[in-house]
DSSP file (Angstrom, degrees, kcal/mol; ACC not computed):
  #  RESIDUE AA STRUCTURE BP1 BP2  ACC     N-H-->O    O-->H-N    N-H-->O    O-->H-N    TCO  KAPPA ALPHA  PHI   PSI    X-CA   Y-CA   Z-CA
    1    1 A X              0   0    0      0, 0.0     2,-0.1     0, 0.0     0, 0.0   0.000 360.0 360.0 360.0 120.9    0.0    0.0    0.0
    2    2 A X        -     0   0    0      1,-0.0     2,-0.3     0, 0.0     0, 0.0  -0.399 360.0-149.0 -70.1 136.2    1.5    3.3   -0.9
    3    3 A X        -     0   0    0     -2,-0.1     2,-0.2     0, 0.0    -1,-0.0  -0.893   5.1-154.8-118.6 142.3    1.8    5.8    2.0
    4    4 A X        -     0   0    0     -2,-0.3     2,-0.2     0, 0.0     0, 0.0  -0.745  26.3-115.1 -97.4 170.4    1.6    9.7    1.8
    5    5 A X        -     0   0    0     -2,-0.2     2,-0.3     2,-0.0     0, 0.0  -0.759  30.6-171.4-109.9 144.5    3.3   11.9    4.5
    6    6 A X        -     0   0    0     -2,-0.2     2,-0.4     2,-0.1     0, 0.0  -0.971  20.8-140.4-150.1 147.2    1.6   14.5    7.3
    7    7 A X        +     0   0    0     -2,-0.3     2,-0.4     0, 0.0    -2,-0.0  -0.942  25.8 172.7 -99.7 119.8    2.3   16.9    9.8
    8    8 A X        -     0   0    0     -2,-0.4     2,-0.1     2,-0.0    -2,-0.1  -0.984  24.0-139.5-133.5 147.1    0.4   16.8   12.8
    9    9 A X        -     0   0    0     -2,-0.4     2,-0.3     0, 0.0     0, 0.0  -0.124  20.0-178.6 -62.3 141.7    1.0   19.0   15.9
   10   10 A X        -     0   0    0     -2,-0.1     5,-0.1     0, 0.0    -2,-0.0  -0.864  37.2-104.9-166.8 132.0    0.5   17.2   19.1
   11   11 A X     >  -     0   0    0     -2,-0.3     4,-2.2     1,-0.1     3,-0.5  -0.097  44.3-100.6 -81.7 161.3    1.1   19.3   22.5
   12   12 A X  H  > S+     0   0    0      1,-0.3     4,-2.6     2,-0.2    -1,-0.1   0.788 117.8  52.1 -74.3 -13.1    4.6   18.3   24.2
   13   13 A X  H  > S+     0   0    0      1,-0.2     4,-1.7     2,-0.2    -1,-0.3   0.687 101.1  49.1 -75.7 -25.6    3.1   16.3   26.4
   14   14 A X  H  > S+     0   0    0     -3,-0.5     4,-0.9     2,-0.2    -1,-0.2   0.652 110.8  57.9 -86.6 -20.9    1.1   14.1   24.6
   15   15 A X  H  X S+     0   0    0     -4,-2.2     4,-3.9     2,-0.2    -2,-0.2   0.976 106.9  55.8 -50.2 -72.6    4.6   13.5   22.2
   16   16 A X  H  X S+     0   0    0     -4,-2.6     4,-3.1     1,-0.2     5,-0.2   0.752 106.5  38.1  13.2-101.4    6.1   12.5   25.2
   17   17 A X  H  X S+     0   0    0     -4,-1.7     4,-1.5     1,-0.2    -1,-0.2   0.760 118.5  59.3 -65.0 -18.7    3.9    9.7   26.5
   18   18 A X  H  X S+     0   0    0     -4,-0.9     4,-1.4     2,-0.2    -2,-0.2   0.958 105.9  42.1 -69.5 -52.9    3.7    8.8   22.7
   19   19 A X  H  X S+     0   0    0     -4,-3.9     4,-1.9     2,-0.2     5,-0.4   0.927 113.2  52.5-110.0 -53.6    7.4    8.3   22.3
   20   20 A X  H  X S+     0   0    0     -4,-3.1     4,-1.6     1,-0.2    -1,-0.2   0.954 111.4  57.9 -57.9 -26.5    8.0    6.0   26.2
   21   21 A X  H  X S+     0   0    0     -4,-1.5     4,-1.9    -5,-0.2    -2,-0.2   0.985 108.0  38.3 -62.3 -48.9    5.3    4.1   24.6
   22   22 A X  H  <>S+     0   0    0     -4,-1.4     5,-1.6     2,-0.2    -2,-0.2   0.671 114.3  51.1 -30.2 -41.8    7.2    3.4   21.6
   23   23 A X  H ><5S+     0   0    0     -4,-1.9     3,-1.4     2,-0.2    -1,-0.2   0.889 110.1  51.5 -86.4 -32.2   10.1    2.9   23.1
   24   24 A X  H 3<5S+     0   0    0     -4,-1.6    -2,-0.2    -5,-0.4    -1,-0.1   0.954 122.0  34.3 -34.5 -56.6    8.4    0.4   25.6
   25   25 A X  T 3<5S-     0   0    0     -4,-1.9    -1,-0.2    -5,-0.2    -2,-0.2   0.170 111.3-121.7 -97.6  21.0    6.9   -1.4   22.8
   26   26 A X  T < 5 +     0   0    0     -3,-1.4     2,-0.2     1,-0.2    -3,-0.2   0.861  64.7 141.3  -4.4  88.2    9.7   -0.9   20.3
   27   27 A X      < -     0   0    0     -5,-1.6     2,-0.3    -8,-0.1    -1,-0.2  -0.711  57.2-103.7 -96.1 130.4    7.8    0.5   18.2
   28   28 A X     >  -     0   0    0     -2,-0.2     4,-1.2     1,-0.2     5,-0.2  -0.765  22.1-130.4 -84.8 153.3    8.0    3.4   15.8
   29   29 A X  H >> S+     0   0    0     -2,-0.3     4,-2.4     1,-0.2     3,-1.9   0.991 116.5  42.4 -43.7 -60.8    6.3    6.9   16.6
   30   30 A X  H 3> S+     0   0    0      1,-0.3     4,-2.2     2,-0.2    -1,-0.2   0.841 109.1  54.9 -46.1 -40.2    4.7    6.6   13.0
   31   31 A X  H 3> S+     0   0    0      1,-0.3     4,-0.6     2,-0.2    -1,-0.3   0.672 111.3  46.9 -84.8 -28.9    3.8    2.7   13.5
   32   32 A X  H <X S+     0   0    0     -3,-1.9     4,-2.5    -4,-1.2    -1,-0.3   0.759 116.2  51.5 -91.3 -19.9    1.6    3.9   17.1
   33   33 A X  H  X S+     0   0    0     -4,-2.4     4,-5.1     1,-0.2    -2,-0.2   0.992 109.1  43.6 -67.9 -51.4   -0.1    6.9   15.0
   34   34 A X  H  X S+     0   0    0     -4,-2.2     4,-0.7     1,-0.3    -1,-0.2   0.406 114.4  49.0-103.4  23.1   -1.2    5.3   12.5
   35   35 A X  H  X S+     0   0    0     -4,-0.6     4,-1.1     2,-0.1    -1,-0.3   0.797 110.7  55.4  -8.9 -87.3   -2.6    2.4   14.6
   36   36 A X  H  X S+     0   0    0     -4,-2.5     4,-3.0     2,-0.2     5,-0.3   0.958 109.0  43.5 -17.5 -81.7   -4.1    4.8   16.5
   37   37 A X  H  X S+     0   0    0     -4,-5.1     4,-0.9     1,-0.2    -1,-0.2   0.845 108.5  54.8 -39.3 -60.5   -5.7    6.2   13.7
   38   38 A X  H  X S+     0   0    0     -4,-0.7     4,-1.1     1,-0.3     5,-0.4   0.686 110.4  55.8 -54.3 -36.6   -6.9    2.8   12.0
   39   39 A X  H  X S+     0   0    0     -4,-1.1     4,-2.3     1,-0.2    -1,-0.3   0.923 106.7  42.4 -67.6 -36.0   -8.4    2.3   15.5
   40   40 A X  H  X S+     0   0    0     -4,-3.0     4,-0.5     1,-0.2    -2,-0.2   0.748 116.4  51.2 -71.2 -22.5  -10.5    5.4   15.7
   41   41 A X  H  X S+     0   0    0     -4,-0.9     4,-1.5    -5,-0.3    -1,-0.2   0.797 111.6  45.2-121.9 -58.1  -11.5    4.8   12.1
   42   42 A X  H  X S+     0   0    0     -4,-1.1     4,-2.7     2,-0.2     5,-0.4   0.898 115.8  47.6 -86.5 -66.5  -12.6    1.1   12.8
   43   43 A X  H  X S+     0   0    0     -4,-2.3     4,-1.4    -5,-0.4    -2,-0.2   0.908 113.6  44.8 -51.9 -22.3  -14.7    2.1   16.3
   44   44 A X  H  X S+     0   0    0     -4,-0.5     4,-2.5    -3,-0.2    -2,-0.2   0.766 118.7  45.6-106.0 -22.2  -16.6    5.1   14.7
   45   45 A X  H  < S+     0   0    0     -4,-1.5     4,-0.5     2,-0.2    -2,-0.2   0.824 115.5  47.6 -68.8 -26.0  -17.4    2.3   11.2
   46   46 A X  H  X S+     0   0    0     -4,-2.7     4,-2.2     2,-0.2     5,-0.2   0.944 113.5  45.5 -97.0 -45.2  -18.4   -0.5   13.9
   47   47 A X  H  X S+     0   0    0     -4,-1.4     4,-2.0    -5,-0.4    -2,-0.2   0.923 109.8  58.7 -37.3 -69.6  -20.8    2.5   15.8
   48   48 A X  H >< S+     0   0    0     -4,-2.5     3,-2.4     2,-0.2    -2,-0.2   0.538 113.9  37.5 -14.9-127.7  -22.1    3.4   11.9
   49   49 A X  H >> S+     0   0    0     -4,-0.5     4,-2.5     1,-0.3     3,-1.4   0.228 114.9  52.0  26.9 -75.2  -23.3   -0.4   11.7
   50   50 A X  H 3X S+     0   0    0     -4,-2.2     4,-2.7     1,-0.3    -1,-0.3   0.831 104.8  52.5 -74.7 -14.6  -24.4   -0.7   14.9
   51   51 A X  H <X S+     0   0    0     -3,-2.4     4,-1.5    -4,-2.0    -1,-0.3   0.896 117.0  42.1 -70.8 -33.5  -26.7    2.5   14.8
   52   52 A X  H <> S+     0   0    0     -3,-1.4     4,-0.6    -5,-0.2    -2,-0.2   0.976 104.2  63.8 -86.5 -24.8  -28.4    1.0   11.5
   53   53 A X  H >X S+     0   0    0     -4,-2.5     4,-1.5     1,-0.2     3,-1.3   0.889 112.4  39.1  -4.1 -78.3  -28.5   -2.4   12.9
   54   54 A X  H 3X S+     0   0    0     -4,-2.7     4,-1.0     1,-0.3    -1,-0.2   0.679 113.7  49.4 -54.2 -34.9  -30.9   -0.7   15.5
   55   55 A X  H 3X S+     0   0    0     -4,-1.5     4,-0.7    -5,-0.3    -1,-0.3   0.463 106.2  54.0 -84.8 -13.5  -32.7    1.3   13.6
   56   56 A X  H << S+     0   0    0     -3,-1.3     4,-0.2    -4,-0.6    -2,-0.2   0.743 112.9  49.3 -68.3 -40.0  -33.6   -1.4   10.8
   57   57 A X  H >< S+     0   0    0     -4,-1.5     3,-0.7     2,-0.2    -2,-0.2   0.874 105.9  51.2 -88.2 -12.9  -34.9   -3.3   13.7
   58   58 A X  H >< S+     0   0    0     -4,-1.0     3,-0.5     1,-0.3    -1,-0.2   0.981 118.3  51.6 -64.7 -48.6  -37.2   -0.1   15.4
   59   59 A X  T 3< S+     0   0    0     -4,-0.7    -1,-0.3     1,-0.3    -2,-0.2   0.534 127.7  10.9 -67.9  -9.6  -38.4   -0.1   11.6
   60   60 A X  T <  S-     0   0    0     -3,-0.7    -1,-0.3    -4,-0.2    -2,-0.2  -0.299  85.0-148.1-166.0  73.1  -39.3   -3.3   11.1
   61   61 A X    <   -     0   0    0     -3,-0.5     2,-0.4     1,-0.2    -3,-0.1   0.291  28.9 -98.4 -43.0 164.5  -39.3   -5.2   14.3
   62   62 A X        -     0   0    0     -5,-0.1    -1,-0.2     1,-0.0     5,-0.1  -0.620  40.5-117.1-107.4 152.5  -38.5   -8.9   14.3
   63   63 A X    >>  -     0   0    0     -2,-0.4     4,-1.0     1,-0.1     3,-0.5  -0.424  26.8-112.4 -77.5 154.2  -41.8  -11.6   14.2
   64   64 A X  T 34 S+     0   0    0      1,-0.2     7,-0.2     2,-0.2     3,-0.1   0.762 124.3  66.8 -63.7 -15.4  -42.2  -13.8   17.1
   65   65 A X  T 34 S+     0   0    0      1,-0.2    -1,-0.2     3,-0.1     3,-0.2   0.864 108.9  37.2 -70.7 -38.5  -41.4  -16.5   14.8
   66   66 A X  T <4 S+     0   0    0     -3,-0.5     2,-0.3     1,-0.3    -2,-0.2   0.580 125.3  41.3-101.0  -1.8  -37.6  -14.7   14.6
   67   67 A X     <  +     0   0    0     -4,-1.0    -1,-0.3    -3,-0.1     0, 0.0  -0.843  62.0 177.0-144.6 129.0  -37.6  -13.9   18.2
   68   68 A X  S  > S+     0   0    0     -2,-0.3     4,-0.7    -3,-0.2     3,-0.1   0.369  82.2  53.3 -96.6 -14.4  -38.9  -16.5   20.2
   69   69 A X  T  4 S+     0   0    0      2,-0.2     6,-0.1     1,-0.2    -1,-0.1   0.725  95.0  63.4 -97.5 -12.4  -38.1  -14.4   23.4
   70   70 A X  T  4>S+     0   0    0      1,-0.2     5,-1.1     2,-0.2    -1,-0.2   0.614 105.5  54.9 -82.6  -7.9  -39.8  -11.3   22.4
   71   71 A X  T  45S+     0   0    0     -7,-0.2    -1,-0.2     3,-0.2    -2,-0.2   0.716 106.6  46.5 -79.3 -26.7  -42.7  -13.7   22.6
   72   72 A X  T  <5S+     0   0    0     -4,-0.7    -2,-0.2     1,-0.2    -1,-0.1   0.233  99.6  61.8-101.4  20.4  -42.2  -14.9   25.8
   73   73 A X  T   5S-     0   0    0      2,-0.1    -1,-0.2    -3,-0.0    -3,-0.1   0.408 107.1-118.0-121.4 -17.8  -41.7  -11.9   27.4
   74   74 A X  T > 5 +     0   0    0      1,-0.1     3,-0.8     2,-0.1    -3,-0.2   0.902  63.2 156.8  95.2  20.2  -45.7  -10.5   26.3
   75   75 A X  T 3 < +     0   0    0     -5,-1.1    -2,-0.1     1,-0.2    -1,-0.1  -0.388  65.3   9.1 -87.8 157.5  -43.4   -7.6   24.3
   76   76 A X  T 3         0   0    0      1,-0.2    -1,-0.2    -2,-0.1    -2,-0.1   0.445 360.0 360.0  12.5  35.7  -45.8   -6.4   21.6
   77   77 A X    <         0   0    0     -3,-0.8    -1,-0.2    -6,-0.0    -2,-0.1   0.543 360.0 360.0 -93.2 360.0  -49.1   -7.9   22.4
């Protein structure tokens, strides 16, 4: 995968703990950013999902036939 290059600003303190983490995990700084990043990226795409997930089923609720517990609980009688 072909990479471009960025500058981002990061207060001295947060560099810091960035760079004893690296060296903890010998690690590169770049290699914990863009980690980082790929994480943040991945949690707010798995949130997406789960928000239509929910919202398919408030629109179209599942049958007692596809939830057998939403029958047994007396839920939409």
């Amino acid at each position: 995968m072909s990479q471009a290059r960025t500058t981002v600003g990061l207060a001295h303190d947060l560099l810091r703990r960035l760079d004893e983490r690296a060296a903890r995990e010998g690690r590169s700084r770049s290699t914990l950013i863009q980690e980082a990043v790929k994480s943040y990226l991945f949690d707010e795409e798995r949130d997406r999902i789960s928000r239509e997930i929910i919202e398919g089923y408030v629109q179209i609720p599942a049958t007692e036939e596809e939830d057998p517990w939403r029958a047994a609980s007396g839920e939409g009688r």
